[in-house]
C-alpha positions in Angstrom: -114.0 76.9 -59.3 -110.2 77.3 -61.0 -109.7 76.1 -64.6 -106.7 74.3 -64.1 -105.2 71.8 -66.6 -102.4 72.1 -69.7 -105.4 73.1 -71.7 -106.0 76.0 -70.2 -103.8 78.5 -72.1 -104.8 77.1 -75.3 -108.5 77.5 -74.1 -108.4 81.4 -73.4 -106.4 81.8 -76.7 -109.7 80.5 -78.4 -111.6 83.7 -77.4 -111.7 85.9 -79.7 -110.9 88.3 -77.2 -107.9 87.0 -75.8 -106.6 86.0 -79.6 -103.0 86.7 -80.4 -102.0 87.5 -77.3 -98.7 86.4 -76.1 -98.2 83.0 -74.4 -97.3 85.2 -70.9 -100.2 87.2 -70.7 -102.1 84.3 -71.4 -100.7 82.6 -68.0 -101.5 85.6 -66.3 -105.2 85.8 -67.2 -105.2 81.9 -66.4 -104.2 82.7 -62.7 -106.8 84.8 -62.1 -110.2 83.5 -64.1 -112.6 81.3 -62.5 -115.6 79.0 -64.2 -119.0 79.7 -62.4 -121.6 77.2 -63.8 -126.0 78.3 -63.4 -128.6 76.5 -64.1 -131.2 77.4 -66.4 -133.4 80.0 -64.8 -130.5 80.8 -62.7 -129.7 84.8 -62.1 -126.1 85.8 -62.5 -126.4 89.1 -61.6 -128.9 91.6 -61.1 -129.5 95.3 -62.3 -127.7 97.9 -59.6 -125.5 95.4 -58.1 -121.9 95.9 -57.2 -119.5 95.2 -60.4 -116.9 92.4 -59.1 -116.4 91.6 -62.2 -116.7 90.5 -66.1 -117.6 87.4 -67.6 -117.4 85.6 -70.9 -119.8 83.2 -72.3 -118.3 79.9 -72.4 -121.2 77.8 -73.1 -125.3 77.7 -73.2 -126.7 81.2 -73.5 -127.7 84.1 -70.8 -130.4 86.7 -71.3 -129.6 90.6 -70.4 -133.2 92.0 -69.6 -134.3 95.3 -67.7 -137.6 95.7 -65.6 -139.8 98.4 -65.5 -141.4 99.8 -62.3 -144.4 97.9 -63.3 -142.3 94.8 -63.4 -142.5 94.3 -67.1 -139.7 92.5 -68.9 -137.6 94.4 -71.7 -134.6 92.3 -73.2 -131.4 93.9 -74.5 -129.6 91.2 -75.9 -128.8 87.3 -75.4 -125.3 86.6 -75.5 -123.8 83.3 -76.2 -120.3 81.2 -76.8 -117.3 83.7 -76.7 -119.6 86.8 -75.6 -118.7 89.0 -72.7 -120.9 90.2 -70.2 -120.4 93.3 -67.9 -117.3 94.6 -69.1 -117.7 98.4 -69.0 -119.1 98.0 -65.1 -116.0 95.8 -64.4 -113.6 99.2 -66.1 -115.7 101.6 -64.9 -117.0 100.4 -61.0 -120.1 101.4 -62.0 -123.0 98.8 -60.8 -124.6 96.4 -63.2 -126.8 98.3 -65.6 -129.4 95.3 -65.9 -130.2 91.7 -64.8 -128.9 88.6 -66.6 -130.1 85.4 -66.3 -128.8 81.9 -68.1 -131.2 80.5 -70.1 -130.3 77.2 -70.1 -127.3 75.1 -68.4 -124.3 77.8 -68.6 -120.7 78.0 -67.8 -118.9 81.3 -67.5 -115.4 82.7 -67.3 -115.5 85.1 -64.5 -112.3 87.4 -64.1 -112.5 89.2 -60.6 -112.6 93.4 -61.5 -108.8 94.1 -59.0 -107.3 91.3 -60.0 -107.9 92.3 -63.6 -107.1 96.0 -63.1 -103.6 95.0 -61.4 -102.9 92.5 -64.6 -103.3 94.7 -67.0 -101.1 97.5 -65.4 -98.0 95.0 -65.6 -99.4 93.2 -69.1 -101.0 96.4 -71.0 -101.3 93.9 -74.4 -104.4 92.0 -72.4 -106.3 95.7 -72.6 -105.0 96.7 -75.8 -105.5 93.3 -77.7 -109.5 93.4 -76.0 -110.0 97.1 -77.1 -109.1 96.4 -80.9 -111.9 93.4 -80.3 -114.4 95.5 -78.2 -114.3 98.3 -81.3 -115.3 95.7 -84.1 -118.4 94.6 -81.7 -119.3 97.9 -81.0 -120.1 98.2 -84.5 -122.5 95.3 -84.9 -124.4 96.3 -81.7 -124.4 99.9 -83.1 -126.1 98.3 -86.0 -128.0 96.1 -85.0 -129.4 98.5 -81.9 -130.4 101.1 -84.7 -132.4 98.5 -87.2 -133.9 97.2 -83.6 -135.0 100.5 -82.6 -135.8 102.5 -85.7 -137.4 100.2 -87.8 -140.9 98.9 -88.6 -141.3 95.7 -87.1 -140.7 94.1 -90.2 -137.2 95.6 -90.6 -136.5 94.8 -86.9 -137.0 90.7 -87.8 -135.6 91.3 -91.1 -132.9 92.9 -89.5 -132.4 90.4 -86.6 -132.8 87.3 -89.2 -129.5 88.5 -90.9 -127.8 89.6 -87.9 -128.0 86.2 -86.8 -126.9 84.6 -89.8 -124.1 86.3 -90.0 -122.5 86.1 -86.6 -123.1 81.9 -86.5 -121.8 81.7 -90.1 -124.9 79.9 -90.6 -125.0 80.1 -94.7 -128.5 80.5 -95.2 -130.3 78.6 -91.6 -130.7 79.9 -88.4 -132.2 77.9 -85.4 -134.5 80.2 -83.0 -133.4 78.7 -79.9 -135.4 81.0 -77.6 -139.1 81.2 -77.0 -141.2 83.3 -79.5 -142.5 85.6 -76.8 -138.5 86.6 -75.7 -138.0 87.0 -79.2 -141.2 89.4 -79.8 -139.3 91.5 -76.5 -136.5 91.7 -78.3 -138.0 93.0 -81.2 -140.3 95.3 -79.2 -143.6 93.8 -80.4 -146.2 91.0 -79.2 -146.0 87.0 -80.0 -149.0 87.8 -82.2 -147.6 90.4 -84.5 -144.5 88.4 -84.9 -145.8 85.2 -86.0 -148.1 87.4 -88.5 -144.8 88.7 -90.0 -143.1 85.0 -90.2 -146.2 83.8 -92.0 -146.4 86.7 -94.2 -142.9 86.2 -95.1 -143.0 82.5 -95.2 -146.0 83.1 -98.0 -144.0 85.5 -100.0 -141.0 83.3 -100.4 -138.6 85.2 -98.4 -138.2 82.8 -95.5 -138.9 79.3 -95.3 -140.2 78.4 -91.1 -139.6 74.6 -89.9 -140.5 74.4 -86.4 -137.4 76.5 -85.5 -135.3 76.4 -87.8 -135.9 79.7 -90.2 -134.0 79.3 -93.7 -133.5 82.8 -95.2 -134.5 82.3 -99.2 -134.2 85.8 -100.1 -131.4 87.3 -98.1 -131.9 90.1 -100.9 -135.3 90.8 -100.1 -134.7 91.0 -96.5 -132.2 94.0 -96.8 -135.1 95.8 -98.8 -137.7 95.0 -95.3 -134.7 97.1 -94.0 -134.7 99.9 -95.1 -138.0 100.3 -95.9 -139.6 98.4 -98.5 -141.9 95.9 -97.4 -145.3 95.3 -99.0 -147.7 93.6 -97.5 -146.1 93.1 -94.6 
């Protein structure tokens, strides 16, 4: 489906992505996007599949997973509002390096990979302006995929708990809007091991839990579980 409508320029310049960029590229990238609503549950693409394309998150959330030859589920990441999805396939050709899936009622900006490619040979700004953008997220997944990945479990939740705070401007809540057991993948642990960490932080004043909604009492404290130390946990 084509987002049409007087809003639509003003729409794209919302994306963080797209910010700042002149009222003519802006046209152009509005010729060529298209929204693709999924259902929850609903795959979007799938791991070695041709590229056609990039997408951005425009609303609900998607899950980026991998699957081992035994079938067992690993997620990267879950990306939501203003997030883009397959970008380096869509530059590169390359096929889809893993499987997304929305995880609840989603709607997507899709921008076709030769359409795109033609654009931004006439209107360089588009790649220029999402380069500059690319760079500064780069750095939080470069962060965030080290305290994921060479941390203690601890650090890893610790690590997660202030990630998310800090890219929903949340102050000191977060809500856990995914299941425990996706968020034990994520961290690379078991439902078990995670809730024994929430509680152990929960008793030492650190966190607060409420059903889903996890307030961070001692941000502090958190960036110690970081880098290292955490007793009794």
């Amino acid at each position: 489906m084509k987002v049409t409508g007087l809003d639509q320029e003003r729409m794209l310049a919302a994306i963080p992505l797209f910010r700042n960029l002149p009222d003519a590229a802006l046209k152009m990238l509005g010729r060529i996007l298209q929204t693709r609503d999924f259902q929850r549950g609903e795959t979007i693409f799938n791991e070695g599949s041709e590229s056609t394309g990039f997408y951005i998150v425009l609303k609900g959330r998607v899950k980026v997973y991998k699957l081992s030859t035994e079938g067992k589920e690993q997620i990267l990441h879950f990306a939501g509002p203003d997030e883009l999805l397959a970008a380096v396939s869509a530059f590169s050709g390359t096929p889809y390096p893993a499987h997304a899936d929305a995880l609840e009622k989603t709607r997507l900006l899709y921008f076709p990979r030769k359409e795109f490619l033609e654009l931004i040979r006439s209107e360089p700004s588009v790649v220029m302006n999402m380069m500059a953008n690319l760079a500064m997220r780069l750095q939080h997944f470069t962060r965030m995929i080290e305290d994921l990945s060479l941390k203690e479990v601890p650090g890893r939740l610790a690590a997660y708990l202030l990630y998310m705070c800090e890219q929903r401007s949340c102050g000191t809540s977060i809500i856990i809007d995914i299941p425990k057991g996706q968020l034990a993948s994520l961290l690379g642990t078991i439902p078990e091991t995670l809730s024994r960490i929430l509680r152990k932080m929960s008793e030492q004043g650190i966190i607060k839990v409420k059903g889903r909604t996890v307030t961070l009492l001692n941000k502090s404290r958190l960036h110690e579980i970081i880098h290292g130390d955490r007793p009794g946990l």
